[in-house]
C-alpha positions as CSV (number, residue, x, y, z in Angstrom):
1,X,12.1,-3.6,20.2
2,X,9.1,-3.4,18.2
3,X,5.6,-3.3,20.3
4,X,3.5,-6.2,21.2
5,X,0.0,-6.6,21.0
6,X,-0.8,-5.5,24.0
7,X,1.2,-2.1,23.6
8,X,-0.9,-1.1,20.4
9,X,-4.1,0.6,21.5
10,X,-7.0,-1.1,21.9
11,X,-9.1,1.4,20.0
12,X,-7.5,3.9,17.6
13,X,-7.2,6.8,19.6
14,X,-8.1,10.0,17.7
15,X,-7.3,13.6,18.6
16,X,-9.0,16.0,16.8
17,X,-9.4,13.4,14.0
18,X,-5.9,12.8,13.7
19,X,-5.1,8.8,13.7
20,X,-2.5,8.5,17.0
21,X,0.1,5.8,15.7
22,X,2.5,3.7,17.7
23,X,6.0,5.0,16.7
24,X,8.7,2.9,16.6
25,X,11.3,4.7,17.7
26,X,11.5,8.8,19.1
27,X,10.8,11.2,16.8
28,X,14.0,12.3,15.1
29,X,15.1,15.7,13.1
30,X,16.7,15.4,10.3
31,X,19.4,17.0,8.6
32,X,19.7,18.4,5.1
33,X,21.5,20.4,3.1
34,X,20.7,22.2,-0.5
35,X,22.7,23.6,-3.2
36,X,22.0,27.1,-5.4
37,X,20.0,29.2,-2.6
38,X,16.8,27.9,-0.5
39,X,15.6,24.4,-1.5
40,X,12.1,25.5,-1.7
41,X,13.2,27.7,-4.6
42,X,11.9,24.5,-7.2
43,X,12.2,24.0,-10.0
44,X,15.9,26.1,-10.8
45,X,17.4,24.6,-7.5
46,X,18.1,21.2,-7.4
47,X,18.3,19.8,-3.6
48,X,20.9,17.0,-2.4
49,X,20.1,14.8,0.5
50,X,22.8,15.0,3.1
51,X,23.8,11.2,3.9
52,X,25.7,9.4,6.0
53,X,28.9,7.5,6.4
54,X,30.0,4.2,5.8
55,X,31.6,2.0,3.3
56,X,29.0,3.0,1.0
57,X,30.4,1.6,-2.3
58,X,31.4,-2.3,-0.8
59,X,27.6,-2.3,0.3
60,X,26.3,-1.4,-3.6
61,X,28.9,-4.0,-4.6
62,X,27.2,-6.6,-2.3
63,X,23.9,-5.6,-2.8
64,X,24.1,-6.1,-6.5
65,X,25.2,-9.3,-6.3
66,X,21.6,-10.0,-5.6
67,X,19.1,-10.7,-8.1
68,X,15.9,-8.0,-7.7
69,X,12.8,-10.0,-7.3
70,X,9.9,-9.2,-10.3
71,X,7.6,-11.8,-9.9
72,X,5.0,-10.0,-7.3
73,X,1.8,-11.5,-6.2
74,X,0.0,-8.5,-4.4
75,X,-2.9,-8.8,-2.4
76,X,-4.6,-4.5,-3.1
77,X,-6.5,-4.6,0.3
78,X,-8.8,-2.6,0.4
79,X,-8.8,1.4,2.0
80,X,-5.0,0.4,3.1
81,X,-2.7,2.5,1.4
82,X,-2.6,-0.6,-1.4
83,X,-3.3,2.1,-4.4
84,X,0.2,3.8,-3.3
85,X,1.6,0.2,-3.2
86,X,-0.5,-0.9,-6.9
87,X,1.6,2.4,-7.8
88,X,5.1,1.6,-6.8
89,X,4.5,-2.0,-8.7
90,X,3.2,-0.2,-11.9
91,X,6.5,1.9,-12.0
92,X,8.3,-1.2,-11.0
93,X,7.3,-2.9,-13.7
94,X,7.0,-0.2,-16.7
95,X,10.6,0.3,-16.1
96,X,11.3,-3.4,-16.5
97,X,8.6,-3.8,-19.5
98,X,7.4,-6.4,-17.0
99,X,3.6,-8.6,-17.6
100,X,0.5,-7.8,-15.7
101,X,-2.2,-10.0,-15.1
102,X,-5.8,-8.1,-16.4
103,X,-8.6,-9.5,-17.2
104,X,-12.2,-7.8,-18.4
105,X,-12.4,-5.4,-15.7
106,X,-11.4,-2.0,-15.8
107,X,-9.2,-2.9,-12.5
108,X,-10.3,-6.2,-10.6
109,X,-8.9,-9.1,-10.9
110,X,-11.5,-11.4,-9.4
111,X,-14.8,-10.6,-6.9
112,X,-14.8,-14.0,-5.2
113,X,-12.4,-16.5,-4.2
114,X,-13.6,-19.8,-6.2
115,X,-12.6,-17.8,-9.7
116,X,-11.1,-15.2,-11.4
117,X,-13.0,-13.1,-14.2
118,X,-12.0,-13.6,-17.8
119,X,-8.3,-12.7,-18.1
120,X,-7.3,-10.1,-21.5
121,X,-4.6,-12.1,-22.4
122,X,-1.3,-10.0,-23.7
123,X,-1.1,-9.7,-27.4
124,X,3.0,-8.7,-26.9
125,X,3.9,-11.2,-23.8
126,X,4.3,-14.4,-22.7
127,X,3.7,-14.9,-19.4
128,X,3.2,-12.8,-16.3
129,X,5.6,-11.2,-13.6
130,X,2.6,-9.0,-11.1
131,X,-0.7,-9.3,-10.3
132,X,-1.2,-6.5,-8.2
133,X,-5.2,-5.1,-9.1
134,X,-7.7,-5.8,-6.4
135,X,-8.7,-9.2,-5.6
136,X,-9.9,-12.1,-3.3
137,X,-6.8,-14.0,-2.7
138,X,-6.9,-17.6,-3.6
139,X,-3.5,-19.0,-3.8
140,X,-4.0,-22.1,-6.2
141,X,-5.2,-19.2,-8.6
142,X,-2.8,-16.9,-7.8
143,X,0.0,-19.2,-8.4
144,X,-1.7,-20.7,-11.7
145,X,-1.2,-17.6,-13.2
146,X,2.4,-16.5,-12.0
147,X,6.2,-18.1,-11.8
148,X,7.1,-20.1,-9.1
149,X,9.6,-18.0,-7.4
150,X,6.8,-15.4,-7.0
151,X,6.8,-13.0,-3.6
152,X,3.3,-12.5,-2.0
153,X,2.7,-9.7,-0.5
154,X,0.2,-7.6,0.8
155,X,-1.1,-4.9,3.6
156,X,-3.5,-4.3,6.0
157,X,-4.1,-1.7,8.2
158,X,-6.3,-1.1,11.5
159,X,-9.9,-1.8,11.2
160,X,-11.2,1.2,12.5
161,X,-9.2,3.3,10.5
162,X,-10.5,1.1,7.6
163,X,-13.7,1.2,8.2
164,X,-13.6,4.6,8.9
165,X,-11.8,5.7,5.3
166,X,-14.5,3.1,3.4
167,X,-17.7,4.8,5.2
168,X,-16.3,8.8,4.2
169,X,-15.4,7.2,0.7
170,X,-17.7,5.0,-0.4
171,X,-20.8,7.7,0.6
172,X,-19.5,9.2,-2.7
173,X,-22.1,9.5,-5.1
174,X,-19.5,8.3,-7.7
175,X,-19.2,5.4,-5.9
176,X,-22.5,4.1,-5.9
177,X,-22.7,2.2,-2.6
178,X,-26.8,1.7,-1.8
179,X,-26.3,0.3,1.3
180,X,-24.2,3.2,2.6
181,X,-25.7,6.8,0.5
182,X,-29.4,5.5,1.8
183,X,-28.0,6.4,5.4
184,X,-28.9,9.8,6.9
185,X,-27.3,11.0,9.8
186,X,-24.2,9.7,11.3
187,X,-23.2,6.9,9.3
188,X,-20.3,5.6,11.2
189,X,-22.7,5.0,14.4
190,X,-25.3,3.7,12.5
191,X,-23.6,0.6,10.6
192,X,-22.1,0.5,14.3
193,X,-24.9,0.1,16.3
194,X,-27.3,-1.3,14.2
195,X,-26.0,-3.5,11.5
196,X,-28.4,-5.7,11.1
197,X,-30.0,-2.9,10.1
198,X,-27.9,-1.0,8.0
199,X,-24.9,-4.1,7.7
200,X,-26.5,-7.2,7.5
201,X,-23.9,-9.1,5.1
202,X,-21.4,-10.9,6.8
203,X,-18.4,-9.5,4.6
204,X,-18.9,-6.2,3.5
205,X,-16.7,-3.1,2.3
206,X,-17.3,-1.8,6.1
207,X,-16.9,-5.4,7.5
208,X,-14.3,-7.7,7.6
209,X,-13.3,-6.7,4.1
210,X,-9.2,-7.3,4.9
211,X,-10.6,-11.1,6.1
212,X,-12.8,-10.9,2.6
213,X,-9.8,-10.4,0.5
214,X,-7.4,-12.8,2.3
215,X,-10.1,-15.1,1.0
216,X,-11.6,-16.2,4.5
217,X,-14.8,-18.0,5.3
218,X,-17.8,-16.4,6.8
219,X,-16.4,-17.8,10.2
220,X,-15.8,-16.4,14.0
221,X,-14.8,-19.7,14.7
222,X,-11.2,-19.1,16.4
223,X,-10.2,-22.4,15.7
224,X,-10.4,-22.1,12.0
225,X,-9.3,-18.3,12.0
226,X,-6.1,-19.8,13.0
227,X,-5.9,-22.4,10.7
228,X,-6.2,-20.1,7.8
229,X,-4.3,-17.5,9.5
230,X,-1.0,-20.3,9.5
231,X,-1.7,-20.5,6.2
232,X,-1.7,-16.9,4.8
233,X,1.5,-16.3,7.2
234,X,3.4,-19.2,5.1
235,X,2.1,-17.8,2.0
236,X,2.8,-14.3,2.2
237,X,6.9,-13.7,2.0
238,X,5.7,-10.4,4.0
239,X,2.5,-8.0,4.8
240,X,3.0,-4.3,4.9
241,X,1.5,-2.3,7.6
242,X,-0.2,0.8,6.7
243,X,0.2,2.8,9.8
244,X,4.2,2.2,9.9
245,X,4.1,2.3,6.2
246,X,7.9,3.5,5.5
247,X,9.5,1.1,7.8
248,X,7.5,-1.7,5.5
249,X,9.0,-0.3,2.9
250,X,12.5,-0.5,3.5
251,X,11.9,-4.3,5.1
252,X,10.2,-5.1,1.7
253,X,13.0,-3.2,-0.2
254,X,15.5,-5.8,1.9
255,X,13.3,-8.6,0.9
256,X,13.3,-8.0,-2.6
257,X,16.5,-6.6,-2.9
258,X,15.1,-3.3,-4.6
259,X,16.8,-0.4,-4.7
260,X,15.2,3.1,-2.8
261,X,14.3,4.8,-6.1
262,X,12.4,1.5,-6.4
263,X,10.0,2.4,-3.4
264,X,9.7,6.1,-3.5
265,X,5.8,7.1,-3.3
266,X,3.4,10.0,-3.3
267,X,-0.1,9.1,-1.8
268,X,-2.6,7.6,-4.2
269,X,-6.5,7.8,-4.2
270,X,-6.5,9.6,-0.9
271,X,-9.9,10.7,0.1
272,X,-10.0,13.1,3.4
273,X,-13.1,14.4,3.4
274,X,-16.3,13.0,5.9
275,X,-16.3,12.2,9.4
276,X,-13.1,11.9,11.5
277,X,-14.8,9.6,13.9
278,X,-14.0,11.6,16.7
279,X,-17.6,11.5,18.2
280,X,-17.2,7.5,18.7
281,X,-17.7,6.3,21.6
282,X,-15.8,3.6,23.7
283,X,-18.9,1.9,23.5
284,X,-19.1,2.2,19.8
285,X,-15.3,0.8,20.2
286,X,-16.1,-2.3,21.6
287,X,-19.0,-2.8,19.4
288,X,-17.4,-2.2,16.5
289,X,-14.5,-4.8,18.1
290,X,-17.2,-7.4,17.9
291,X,-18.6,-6.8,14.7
292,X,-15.1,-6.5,13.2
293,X,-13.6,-9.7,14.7
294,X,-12.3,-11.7,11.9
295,X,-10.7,-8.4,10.8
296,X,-9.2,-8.0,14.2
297,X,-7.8,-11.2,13.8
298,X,-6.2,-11.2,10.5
299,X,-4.7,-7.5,12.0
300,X,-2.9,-8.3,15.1
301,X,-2.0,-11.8,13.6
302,X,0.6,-9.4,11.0
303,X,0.9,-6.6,13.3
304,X,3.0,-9.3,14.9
305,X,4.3,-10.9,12.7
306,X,5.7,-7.9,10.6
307,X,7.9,-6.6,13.8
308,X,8.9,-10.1,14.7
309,X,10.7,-9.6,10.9
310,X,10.9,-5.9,11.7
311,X,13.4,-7.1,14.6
312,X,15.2,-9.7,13.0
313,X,16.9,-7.2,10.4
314,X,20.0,-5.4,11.5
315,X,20.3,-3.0,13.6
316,X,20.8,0.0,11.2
317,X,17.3,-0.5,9.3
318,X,16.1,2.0,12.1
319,X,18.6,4.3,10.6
320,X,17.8,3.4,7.1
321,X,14.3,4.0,8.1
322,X,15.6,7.4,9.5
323,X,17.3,8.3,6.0
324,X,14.6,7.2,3.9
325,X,12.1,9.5,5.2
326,X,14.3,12.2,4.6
327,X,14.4,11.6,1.1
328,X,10.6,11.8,0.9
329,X,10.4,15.0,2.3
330,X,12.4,16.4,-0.4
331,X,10.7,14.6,-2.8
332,X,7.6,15.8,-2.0
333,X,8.7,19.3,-2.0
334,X,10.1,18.9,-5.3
335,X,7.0,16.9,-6.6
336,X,4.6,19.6,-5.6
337,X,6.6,22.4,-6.8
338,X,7.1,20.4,-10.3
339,X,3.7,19.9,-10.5
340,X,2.5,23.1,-9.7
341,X,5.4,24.7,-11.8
342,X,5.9,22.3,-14.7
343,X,8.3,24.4,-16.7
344,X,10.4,22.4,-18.9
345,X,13.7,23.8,-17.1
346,X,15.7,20.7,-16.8
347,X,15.9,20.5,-12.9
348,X,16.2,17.4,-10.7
349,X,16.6,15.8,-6.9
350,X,19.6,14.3,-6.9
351,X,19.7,11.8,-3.8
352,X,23.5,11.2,-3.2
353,X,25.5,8.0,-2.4
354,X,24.8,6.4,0.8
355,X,24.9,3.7,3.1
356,X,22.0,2.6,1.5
357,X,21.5,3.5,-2.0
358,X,23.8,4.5,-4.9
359,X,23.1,8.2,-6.4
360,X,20.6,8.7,-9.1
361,X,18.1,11.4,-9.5
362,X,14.4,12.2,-9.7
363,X,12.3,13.9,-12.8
364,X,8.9,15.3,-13.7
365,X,8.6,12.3,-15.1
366,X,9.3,10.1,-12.5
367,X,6.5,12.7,-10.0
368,X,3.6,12.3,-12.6
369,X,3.7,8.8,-12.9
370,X,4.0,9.0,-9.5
371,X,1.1,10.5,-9.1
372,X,-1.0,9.0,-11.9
373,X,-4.5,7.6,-11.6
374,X,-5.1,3.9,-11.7
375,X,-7.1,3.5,-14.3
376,X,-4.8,5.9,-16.7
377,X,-2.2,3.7,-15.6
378,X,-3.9,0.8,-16.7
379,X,-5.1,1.7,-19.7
380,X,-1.2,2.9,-20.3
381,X,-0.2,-0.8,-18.9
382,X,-2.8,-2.6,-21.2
383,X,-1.9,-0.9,-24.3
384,X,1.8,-1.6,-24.1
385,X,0.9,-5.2,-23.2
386,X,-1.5,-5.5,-25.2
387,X,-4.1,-6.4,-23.0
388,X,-6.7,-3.6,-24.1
389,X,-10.2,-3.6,-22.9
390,X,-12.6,-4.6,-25.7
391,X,-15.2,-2.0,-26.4
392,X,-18.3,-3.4,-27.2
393,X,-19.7,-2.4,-30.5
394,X,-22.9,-0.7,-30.7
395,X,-25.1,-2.2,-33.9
């Protein structure tokens, strides 16, 4: 069984700034096997996931029978593992030659919920399959601008944790965040303890930001919190949580009927350094609880739901779940050796057969694009689309 609400901690715990996460099930080994010699020995050796048994090739059959879903309406929440996500839906779609929706921004959609900003219309399309950059969800906009048998989806994650990752990255001077860089001292405490000091907006990227881009009201009323919250959990087909990230992404690769090369991932715009948050204390807990509430709300609401779906899938997605992390490991390991040894030597990770997923193989390729910045993306998106930003001309 999945946990309740009650069984996820009321604060994230941190031991020595490392996030303590509810786990599912016991941690496992796995088991694996390689060809040539060692299978850290990238790039020459290729490695082979070991697998497991079943009818392997009446399950493809079946599974194919399905049509893949490529309309996608995803909601990028912000400092939730939603640039790895934006990732998996770029590759999704440059396989497909699939239609994003851009508009004049280098990568927001829209800023507010009453309106979008000024779309770049696609010179080589008709029509849009994703909308996946950041923005304030709105679905009578959303759904103006995509086909009707479009999947919503989205992610959050726990506020702490958010709020944590958005103090350490927006205090980047690249970043260019007044209300955060003009704080000396321990930042984290202070937009804690004093925001109506150092916090005074009612949304703000350090609060309620998940509740901002679901497109909520400035509201602690409870009553219509769970009004909209009904709402959203009718809209969105499902919402990904960032803490059990893999398991979502084998539920969301049932869903859509994807297949697991489809949902492979190396982090994206992952910023580790600043303050852990390890010198909270349970008093800046609760405080921060109260400050937080609307995201609190919008959490637990699809912490629940998502393992009320979590449970209704059969019984061997825990396995599934099992199997899939062991394909990331390798492909990690054969990323990071690819890209620190990018010799043109022909070498791949051949994932074989299984239960759940027919054989095919990974490139360089496949690892930098993988691993490619948003904006490059983008730009590489807009060009074949032929959605290109418009560079003003100087007279």
């Amino acid at each position: 069984m999945g946990p309740s609400k009650t069984e996820y901690a009321d604060y994230l715990r941190l031991n020595n700034g490392t996030y303590l996460k509810y786990s599912r099930s016991n941690i496992f080994n796995v088991t694996t096997e390689t060809t040539d010699q060692n299978k850290l020995q990238f790039p020459r050796s290729v490695t082979r996931v070991k697998t497991y048994s079943g009818n392997a090739q009446q399950q493809q059959q079946q599974k194919q029978q399905k049509q893949e879903v490529r309309h996608i309406g995803f909601l990028k929440v912000h400092r939730a593992a939603s640039s790895t996500m934006q990732n998996m839906f770029f590759r999704f779609g440059l396989k497909r030659n699939l239609t994003y929706v851009f508009t004049n921004h280098p990568k927001y959609f829209s800023r507010t919920a009453q309106r979008h900003l000024p779309l770049v219309k696609p010179r080589y399309r008709n029509g849009y399959d994703i909308l996946c950059n950041h923005g304030v969800f709105n679905y009578d906009i959303y759904s103006s601008l995509l086909p009707k048998d479009t999947v919503y989806l989205a992610i959050v994650r726990d506020p702490l944790a958010v709020f944590i990752s958005a103090v350490n990255y927006y205090s980047q001077k690249s970043q260019n965040i007044d209300y955060i860089a003009r704080i000396r001292g321990n930042r984290l405490q202070y937009l804690i303890q004093r925001p109506e000091v150092y916090d005074k907006e009612f949304f703000s990227y350090t609060k309620n930001v998940m509740a901002r881009d679901f497109g909520f009201p400035e509201t602690n009323d409870q009553s219509q919190i769970d009004s909209k919250l009904k709402e959203l959990g009718h809209i969105f087909k499902l919402v990904l949580l960032s803490e059990h990230f893999e398991d979502s992404l084998i539920l969301m690769k049932r869903y859509l009927n994807w297949k697991l090369k489809d949902i492979l991932f190396l982090p994206n715009n992952v910023y580790e350094k600043g303050q852990t948050g390890i010198d909270l204390t349970l008093n800046n807990t609760e405080q921060f609880e109260i400050r937080n509430q609307l995201d609190y709300s919008v959490y637990n609401y699809f912490y629940k739901k998502f393992w009320d779906q979590f449970n209704e899938e059969t019984d061997d997605i825990d396995s599934e779940v099992k199997h899939f992390k062991n394909v990331l490991f390798h492909l990690k390991t054969f990323c990071n050796n690819k890209i620190e040894f990018p010799e043109n030597d022909g070498s791949v990770l051949t994932v074989e057969e299984s239960k759940w997923t027919e054989q095919f193989i990974v490139k360089f390729e496949d690892c930098k694009y993988m691993t490619m910045y948003e904006l490059e993306f983008i730009e590489l998106l807009r060009r074949k689309q032929g959605s290109e930003l418009q560079i003003p001309t100087v007279v």
